[in-house]
Backbone as ProteinMPNN parsed JSONL, in Angstrom:
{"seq_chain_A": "XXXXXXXXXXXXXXXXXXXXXXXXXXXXXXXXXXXXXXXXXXXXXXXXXXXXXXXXXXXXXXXXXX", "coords_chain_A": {"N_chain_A": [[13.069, -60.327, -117.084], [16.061, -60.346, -118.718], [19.251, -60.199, -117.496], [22.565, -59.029, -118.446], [25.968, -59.834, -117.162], [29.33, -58.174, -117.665], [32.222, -57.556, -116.495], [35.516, -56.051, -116.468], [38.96, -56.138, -116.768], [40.907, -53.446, -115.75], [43.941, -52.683, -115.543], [46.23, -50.475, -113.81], [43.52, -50.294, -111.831], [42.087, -52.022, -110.796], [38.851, -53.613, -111.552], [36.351, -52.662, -113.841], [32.417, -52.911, -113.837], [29.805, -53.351, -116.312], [26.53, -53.765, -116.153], [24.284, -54.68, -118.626], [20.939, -54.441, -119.744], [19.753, -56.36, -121.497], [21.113, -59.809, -123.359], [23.979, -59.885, -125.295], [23.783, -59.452, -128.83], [26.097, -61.116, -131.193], [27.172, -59.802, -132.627], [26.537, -57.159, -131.847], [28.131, -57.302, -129.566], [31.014, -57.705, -130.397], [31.239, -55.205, -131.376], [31.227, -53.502, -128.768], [33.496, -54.788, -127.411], [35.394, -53.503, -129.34], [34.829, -50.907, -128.641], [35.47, -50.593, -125.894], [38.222, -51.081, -126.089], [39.172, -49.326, -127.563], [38.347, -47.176, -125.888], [40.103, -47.585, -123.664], [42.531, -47.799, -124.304], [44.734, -45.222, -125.555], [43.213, -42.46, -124.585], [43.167, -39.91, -125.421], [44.67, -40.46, -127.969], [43.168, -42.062, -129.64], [40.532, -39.886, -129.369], [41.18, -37.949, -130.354], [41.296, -35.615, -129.283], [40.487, -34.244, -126.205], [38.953, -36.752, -123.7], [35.585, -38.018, -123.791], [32.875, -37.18, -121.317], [31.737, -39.438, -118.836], [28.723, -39.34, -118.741], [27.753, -38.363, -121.226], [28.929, -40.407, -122.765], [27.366, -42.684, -121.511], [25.106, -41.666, -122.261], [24.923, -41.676, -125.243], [25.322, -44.51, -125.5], [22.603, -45.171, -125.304], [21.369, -44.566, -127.192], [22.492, -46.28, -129.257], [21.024, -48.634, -128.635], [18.098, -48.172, -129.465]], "CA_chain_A": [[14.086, -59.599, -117.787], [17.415, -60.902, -118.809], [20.586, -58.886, -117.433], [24.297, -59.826, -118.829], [27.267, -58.67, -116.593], [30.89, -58.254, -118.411], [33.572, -57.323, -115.658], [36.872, -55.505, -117.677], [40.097, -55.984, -116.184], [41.724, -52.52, -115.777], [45.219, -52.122, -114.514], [46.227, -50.782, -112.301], [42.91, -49.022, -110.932], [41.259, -52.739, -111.046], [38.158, -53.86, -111.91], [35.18, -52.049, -113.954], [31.549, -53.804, -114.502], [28.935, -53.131, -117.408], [25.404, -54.209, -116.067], [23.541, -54.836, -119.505], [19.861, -55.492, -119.508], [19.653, -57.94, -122.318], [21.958, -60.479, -124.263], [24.102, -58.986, -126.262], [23.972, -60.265, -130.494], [27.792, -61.365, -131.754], [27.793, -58.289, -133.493], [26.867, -56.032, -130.474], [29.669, -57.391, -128.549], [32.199, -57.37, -131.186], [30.817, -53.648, -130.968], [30.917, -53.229, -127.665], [34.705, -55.517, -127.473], [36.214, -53.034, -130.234], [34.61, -49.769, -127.731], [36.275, -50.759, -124.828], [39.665, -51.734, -126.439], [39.674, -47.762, -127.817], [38.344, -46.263, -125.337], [40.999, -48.206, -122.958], [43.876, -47.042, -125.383], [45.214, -43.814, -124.873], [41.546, -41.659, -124.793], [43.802, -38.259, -126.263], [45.345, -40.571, -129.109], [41.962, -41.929, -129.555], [39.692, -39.456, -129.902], [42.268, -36.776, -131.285], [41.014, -34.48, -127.93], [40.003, -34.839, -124.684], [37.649, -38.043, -123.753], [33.96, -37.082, -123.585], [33.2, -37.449, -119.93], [31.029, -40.534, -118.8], [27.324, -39.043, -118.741], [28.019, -38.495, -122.772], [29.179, -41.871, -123.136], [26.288, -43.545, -121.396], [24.013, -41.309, -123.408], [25.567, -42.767, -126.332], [24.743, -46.366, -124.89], [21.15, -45.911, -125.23], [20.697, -44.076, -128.483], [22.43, -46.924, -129.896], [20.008, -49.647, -128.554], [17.126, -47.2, -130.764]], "C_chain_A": [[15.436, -60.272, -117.523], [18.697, -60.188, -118.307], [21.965, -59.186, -117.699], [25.268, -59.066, -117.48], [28.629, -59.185, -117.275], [31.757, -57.223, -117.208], [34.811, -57.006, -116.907], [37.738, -55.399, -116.157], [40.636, -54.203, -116.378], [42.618, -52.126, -115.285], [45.742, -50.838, -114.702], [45.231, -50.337, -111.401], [41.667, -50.68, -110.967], [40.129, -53.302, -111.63], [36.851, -52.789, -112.205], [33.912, -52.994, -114.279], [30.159, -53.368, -115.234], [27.947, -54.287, -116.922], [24.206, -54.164, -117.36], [22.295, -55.192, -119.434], [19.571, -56.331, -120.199], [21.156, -58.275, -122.877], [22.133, -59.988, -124.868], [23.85, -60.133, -127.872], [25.748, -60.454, -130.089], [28.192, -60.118, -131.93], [27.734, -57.597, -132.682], [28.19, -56.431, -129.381], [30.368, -57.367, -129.005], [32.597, -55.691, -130.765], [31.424, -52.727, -129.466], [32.339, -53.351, -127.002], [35.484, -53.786, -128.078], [36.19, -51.207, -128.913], [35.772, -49.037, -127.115], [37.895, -50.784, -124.914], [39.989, -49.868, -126.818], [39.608, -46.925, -126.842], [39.715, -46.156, -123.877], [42.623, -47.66, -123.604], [44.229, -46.5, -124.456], [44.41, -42.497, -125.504], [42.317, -40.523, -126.353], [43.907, -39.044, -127.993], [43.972, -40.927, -129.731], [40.933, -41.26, -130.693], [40.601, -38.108, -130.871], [42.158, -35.463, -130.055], [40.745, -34.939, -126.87], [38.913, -35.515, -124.477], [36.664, -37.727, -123.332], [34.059, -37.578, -121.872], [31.609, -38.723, -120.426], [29.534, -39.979, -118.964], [27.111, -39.303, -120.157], [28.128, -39.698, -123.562], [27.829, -42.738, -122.642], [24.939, -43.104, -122.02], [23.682, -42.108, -124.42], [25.205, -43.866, -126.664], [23.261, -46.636, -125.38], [20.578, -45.189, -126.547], [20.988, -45.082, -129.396], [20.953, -48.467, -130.05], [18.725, -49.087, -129.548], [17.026, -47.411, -132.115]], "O_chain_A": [[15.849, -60.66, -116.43], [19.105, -59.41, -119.168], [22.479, -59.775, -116.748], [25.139, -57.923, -117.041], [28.934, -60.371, -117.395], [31.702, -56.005, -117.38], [34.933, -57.609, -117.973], [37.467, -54.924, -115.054], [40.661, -53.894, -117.569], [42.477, -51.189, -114.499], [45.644, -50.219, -115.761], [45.597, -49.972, -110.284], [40.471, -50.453, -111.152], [40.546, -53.672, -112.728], [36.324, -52.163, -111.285], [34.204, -53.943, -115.007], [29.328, -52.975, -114.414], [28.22, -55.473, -117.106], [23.165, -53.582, -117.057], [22.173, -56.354, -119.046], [19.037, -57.301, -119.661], [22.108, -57.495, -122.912], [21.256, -59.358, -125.461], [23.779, -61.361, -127.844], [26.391, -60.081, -129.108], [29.19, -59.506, -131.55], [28.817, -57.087, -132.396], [28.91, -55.752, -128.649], [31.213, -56.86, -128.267], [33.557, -55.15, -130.216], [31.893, -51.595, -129.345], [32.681, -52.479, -126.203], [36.023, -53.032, -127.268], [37.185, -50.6, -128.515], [36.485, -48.048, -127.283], [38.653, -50.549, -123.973], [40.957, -49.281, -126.335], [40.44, -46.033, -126.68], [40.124, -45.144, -123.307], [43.584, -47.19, -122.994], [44.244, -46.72, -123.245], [44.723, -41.775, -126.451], [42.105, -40.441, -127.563], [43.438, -38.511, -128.998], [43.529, -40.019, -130.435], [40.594, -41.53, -131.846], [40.349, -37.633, -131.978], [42.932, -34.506, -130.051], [40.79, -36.147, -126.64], [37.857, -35.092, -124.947], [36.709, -37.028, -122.32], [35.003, -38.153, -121.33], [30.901, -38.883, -121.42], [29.131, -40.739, -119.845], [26.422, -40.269, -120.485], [27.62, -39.968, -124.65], [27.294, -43.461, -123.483], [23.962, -43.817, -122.251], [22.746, -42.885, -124.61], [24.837, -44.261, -127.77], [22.761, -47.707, -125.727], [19.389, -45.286, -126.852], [20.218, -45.196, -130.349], [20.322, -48.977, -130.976], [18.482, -49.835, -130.495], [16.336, -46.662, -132.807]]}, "name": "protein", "num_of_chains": 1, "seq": "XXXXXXXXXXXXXXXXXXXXXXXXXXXXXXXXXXXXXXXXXXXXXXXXXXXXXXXXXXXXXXXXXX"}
């Protein structure tokens, strides 16, 4: 089994890292790129409410792989 790792800069609370088990496509990381860049924003402006909490989000993660 293949596993990617992508490290995200986050200032000021440092470093987060996304353990993937396969290669992503172009398009899933564009995907995946565009996510991170919103969810990194400002969550409220965002989503229009308060940011789902993480369990929700990694749900999320694996219904897309499906």
């Amino acid at each position: 089994m293949t596993t990617q790792q992508i490290s995200i800069l986050i200032p000021p609370y440092g470093t987060a890292t996304l353990t993937l088990p396969a290669m992503l496509t172009p398009d899933a990381f564009a995907r995946l790129d565009l996510a991170i860049d919103q969810a990194l924003a400002e969550p409220s402006q965002a989503l229009g409410e308060a940011a789902p909490d993480p369990g929700s989000i990694e749900y999320d993660s694996w219904l897309i792989r499906q």
